[in-house]
N, C-alpha and C positions, 0 to 999 in steps of 0.2 A: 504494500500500500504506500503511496507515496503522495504528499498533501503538501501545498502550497500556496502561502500569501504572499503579495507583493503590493506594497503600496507606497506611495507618497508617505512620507514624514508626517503622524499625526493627522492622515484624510485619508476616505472611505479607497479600500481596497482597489485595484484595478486586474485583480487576477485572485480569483479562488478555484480551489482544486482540491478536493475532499478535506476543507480547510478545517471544517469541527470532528475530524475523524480522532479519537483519540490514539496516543502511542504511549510507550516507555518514556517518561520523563529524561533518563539520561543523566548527564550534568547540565542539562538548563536548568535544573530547579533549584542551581544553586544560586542563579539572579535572584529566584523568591527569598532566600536565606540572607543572602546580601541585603537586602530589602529592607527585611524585619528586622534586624540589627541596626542599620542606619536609623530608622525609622523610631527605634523604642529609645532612642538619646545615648545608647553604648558610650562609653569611653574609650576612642579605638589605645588610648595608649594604656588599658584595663591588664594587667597580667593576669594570665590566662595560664596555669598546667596544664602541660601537654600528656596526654595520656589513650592509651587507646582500649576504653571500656565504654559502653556506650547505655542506657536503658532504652531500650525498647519500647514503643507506644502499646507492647502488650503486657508490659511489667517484665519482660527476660531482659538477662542483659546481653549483649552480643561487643562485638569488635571488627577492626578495618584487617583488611588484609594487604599487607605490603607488598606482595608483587604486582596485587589489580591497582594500586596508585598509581598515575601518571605522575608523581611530584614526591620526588626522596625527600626534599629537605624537612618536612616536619616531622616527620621519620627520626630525621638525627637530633631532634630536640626534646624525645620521650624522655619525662623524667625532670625537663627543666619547665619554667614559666618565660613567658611570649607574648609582647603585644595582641592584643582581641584583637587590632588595625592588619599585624602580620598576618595573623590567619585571616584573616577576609579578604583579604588581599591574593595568598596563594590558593584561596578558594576556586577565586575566578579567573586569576590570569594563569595559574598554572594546571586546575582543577584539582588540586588534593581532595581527596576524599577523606581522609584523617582531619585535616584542616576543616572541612564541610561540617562533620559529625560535631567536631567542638565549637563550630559556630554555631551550630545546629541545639545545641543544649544551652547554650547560651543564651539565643534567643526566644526559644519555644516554640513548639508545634503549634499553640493557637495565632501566633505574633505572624508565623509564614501565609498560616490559612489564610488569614486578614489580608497578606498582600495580592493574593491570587483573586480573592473576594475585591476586594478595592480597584483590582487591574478591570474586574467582569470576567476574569476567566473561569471556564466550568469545571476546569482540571485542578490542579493540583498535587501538593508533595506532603501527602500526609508521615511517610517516615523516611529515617535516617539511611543513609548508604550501607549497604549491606544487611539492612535489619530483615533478617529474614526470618524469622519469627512473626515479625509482621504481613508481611508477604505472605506466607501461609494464612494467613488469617483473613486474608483481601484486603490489606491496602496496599495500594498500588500509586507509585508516583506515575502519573499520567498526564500529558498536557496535550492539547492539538496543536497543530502549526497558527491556528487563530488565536489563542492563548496567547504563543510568545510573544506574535505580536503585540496585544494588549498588555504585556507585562512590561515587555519596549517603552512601549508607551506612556506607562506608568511610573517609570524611574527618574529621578532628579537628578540633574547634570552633572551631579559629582559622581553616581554613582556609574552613569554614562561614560564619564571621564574616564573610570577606573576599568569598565571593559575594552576601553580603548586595547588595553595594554595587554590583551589577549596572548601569551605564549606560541598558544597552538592554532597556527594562520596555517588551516586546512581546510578543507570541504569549499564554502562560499568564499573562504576571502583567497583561495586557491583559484578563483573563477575570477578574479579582479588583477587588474593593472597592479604592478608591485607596486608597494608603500602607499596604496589608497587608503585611507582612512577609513576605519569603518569601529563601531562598537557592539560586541555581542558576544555569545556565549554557545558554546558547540559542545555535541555530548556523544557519544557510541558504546557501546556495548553491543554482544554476539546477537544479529537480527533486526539491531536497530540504531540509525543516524541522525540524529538530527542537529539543525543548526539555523539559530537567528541571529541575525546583525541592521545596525543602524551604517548605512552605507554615504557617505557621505565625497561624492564626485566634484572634482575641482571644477566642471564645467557643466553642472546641472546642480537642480537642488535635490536636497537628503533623501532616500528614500530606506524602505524597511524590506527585508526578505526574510521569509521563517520558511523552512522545510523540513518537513519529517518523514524520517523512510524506515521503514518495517518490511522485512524479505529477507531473502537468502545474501542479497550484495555484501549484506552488511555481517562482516565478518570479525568486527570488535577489534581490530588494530586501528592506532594512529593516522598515520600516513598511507599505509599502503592496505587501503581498503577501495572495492569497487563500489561499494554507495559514497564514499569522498567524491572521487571523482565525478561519479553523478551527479552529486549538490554542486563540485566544482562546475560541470556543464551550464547547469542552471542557472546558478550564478553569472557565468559570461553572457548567459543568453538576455538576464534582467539586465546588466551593465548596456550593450550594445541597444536598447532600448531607452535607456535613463532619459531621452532627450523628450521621448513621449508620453512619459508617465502623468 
């Protein structure tokens, strides 16, 4: 399944494509966690222990796994305390999922609900990375490609700012001219891709792409995944357009 918005900068879409379809949330639903932490007045320079034991929104408790992290460095910090700001930070530009989890309990599961609710999105990230105790149970982090966009939407330009700084410029911003500017947040795992950004063209104005893909392409690596490149396609195909949106 594969679902796609494309719009102008905060105006009514100009391309939908099974847009309300739900998928695997991914690491986009670490914008929602970003969010709720901005939002509830954090002190990003709060010391934070690093640890990797988590509860579960079913009362178990579970933990992160270090070879499924994309981001060693919080890894190397078990055991000390860390800026709340650091982890938020490697949440979204490098996707830690240890860094996610500890923002993740920081903020609260009802503080996230609230941004997903506030954005209008029907999805949501009801638990933490990994919590599969939960997961059995049916919650499911799930967003549509219409979602991201609305959650896009919903962020304050600092936090905007801070996607700028994306690590992992794959899938869509793979589909752009090098050094385009763009803000947003990309996620995979086995069966499923997804990826939103705030795109922003030196020679048109800003607009928004979310795409989400569920199928076989999607084989859970980084780089060299065959739904990347597909979002990468996609992506060139909204760029070579920008002048008509």
């Amino acid at each position: 399944m594969l679902s796609v918005v494309l719009a102008p900068w905060r105006r009514p879409p100009v391309l939908l494509r099974a847009a309300e379809v739900p998928h695997e949330a991914a690491s986009t639903m670490k914008m929602a966690v970003l969010a709720a932490l901005h939002r509830s007045g954090a002190d990003w320079a709060e010391p934070v222990a690093v640890r990797n034991s988590f509860r579960s929104v079913t009362g178990a408790e579970y933990a992160n796994t270090r070879a499924w992290d994309s981001d060693p460095l919080p890894w190397e910090r078990l055991g000390e305390q860390v800026p709340l700001g650091w982890l938020a930070e490697r949440m979204v530009t490098h996707s830690s999922n240890l860094a996610t989890n500890l923002c993740l309990a920081r903020a609260g599961h009802p503080a996230v609900a609230e941004v997903w609710r506030r954005a209008g999105a029907a999805g949501g990230s009801p638990r933490g990375i990994e919590d599969h105790a939960a997961r059995a149970a049916g919650r499911h982090n799930r967003v549509s490609a219409l979602d991201l966009v609305r959650l896009l939407e919903s962020l304050e330009p600092e936090l905007l700012a801070l996607l700028e700084h994306n690590a992992h410029r794959v899938d869509l911003a793979a589909g752009l001219p090098p050094g385009t500017r763009l803000a947003g947040k990309n996620g995979w795992l086995p069966g499923t891709r997804n990826s939103a950004a705030l795109i922003h063209p030196p020679d048109a104005p800003p607009y928004v792409l979310a795409v989400c893909y569920t199928g076989p392409l999607a084989n859970g690596e980084d780089v060299d995944d065959p739904s990347a490149r597909l979002l990468a396609r996609l992506s060139a195909r909204a760029w070579a357009r920008r002048h008509d949106l």
